[in-house]
MIDREN-953082 format. One line per 2 residues: number of its first residue (from 1); their letters; for each residue x, y, z of C-alpha. Coordinates in steps of 0.25 Angstrom, whole numbers. Layout:
BEGIN
NUM = A = X:Y:Z | ... $
This chain:
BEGIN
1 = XX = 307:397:410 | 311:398:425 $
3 = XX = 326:391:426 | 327:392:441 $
5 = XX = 332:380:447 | 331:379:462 $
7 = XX = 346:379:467 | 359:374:464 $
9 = XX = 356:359:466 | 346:362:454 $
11 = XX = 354:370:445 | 366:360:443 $
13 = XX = 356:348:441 | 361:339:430 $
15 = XX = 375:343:430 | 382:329:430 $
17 = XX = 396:323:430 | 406:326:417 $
19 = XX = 397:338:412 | 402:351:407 $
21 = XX = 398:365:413 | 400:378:413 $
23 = XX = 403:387:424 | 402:403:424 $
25 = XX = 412:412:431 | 425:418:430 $
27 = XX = 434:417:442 | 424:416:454 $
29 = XX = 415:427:447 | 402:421:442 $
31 = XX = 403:408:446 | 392:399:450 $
33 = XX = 395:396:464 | 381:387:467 $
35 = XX = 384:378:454 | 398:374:456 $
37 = XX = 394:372:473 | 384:363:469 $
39 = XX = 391:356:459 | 401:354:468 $
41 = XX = 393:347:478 | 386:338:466 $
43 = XX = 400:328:465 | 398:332:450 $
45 = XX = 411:328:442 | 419:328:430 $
47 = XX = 413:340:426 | 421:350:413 $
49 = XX = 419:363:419 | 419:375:410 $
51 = XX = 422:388:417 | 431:402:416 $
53 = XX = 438:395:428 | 438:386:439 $
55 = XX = 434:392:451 | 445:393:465 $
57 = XX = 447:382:472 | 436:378:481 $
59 = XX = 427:389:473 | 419:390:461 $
61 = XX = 423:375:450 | 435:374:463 $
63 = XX = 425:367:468 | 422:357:458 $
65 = XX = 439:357:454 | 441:352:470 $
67 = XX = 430:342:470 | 438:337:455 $
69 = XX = 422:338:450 | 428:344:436 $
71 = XX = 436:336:426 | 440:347:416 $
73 = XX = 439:363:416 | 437:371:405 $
75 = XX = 442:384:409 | 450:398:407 $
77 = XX = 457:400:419 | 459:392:432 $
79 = XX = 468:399:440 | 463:400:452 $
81 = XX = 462:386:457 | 471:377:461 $
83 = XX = 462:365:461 | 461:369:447 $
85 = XX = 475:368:445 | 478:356:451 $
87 = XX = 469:346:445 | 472:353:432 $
89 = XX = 487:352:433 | 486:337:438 $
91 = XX = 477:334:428 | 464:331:435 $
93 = XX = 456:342:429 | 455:342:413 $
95 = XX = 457:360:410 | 453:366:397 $
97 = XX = 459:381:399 | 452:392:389 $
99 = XX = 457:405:387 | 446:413:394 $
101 = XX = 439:419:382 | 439:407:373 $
103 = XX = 433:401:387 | 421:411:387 $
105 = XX = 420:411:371 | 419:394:371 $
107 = XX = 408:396:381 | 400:406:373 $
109 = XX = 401:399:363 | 395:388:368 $
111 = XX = 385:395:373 | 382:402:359 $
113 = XX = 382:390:351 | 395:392:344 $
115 = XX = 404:379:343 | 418:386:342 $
117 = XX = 424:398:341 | 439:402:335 $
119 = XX = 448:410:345 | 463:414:345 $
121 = XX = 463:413:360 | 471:400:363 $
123 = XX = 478:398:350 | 492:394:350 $
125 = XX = 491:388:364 | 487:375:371 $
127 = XX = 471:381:371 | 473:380:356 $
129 = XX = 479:365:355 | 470:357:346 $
131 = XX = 460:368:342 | 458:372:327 $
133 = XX = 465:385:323 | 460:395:314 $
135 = XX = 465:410:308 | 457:421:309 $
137 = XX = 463:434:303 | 476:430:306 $
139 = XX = 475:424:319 | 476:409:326 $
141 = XX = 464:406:333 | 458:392:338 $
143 = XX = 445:385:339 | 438:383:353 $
145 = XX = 424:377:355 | 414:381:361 $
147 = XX = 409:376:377 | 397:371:381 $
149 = XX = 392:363:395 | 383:355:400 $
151 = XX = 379:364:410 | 383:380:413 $
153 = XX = 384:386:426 | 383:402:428 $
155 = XX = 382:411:438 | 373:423:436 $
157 = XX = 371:436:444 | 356:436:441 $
159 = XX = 346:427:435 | 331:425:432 $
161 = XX = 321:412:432 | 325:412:416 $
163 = XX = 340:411:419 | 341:425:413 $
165 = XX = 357:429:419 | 362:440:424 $
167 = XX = 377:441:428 | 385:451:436 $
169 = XX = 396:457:432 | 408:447:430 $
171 = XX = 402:435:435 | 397:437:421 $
173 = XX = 409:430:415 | 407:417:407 $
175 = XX = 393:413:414 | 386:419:401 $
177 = XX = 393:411:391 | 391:399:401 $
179 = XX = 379:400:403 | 376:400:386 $
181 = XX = 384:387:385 | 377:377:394 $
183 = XX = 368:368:392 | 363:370:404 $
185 = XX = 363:382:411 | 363:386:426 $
187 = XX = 365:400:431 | 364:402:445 $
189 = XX = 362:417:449 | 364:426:462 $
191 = XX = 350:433:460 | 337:425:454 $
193 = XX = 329:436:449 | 314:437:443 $
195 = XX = 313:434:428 | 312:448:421 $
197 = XX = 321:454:432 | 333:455:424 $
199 = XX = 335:464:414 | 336:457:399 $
201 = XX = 347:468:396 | 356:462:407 $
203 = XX = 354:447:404 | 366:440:404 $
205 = XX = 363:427:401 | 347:425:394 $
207 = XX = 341:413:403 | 341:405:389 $
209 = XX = 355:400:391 | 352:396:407 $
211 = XX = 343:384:411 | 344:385:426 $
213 = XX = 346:395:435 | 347:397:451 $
215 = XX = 351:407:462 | 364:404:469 $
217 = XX = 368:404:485 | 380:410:492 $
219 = XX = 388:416:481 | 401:416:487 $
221 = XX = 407:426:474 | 422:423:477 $
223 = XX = 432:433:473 | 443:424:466 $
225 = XX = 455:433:470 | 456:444:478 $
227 = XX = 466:456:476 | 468:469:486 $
229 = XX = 477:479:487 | 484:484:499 $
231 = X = 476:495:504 $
């Protein structure tokens, strides 16, 4: 089945007010730059917004925070926008801050069809207020359910006409649990190549999980900070 979609415009068809999606990345590493431009530029609002973080300002969900186009975050760490901080701390933006690896594990569990899991990440603080608690051998640990979205967006290395994905290095990230947990998948890729092309052994994510697919423009592959030593 061929999943291509013509462009960007075409990709994000049917993503509408108030709707939960899920965004790959971590940092500016992976991120799908030509989704979140796009969705920028649709005047889309009231969107929950599931991702590792949210972006810089004026890059990456910055964009959407500045244009005050998502109502609530869920998310692990946010420390590198200020927009981010100032809606939050005002109380314009709804937060839902996760400790990183229950982040990732909600998200494949989502996508793996499990409704909850058991952690003793978060017991004993405010991530753990409300939620049922349970001993295993000894130890505290509190229930978290799983994530799903209407829609997820990931950002890929490679990819075929199937939606066979293929990521590079740490861009890797949570855009493989994501892209499990939608129930509509987009991925779009830096390289489109020939179904068969890619090796089965180096698959990522098996085209099953992806519903469209697309080749982006202009990556701009932002560095999120930038240290050098004296030389």
């Amino acid at each position: 089945m061929d999943k291509r979609v013509k462009n960007v415009a075409e990709a994000i068809e049917g993503i509408e007010d108030n709707m939960t999606l899920m965004l790959g990345g971590f940092g500016l590493c992976g991120i799908p730059e030509n989704c979140i431009i796009a969705l920028s530029e649709s005047g889309i609002s009231g969107l929950t917004c599931i991702s590792n973080n949210a972006g810089v300002d004026n890059f990456g969900l910055g964009t959407l925070l500045q244009k005050k186009q998502i109502k609530k975050m869920i998310s692990s760490y946010v420390g590198e926008n200020d927009e981010f901080e100032r809606q939050m701390l005002s109380g314009e933006l709804e937060v839902d801050l996760i400790p990183q690896g229950s982040l990732a594990e909600r998200c494949r569990a989502g996508g793996a069809g499990i409704p909850a899991f058991f952690t003793p990440a978060g017991y004993g603080t405010e991530v753990g207020e409300g939620k049922e608690v349970r001993d295993f051998n000894g130890k505290p640990h509190i229930l978290e359910m799983a994530l799903t979205a209407d829609f997820a967006i990931v950002k890929a290395w490679k990819g075929d006409s199937a939606g066979n994905l293929v990521f590079k290095a740490t861009a890797r990230n949570f855009n493989p649990v994501m892209a499990m947990a939608g129930k509509i998948t987009i991925a779009e890729v830096e390289e489109m190549v020939s179904l068969g092309e890619l090796d089965p052994n180096e698959i990522h994510t098996p085209g099953i999980f992806v519903q469209r697919i697309f080749q982006g423009e202009k990556y701009e592959k932002r560095i999120e900070q930038r240290t050098t030593r004296q030389r």
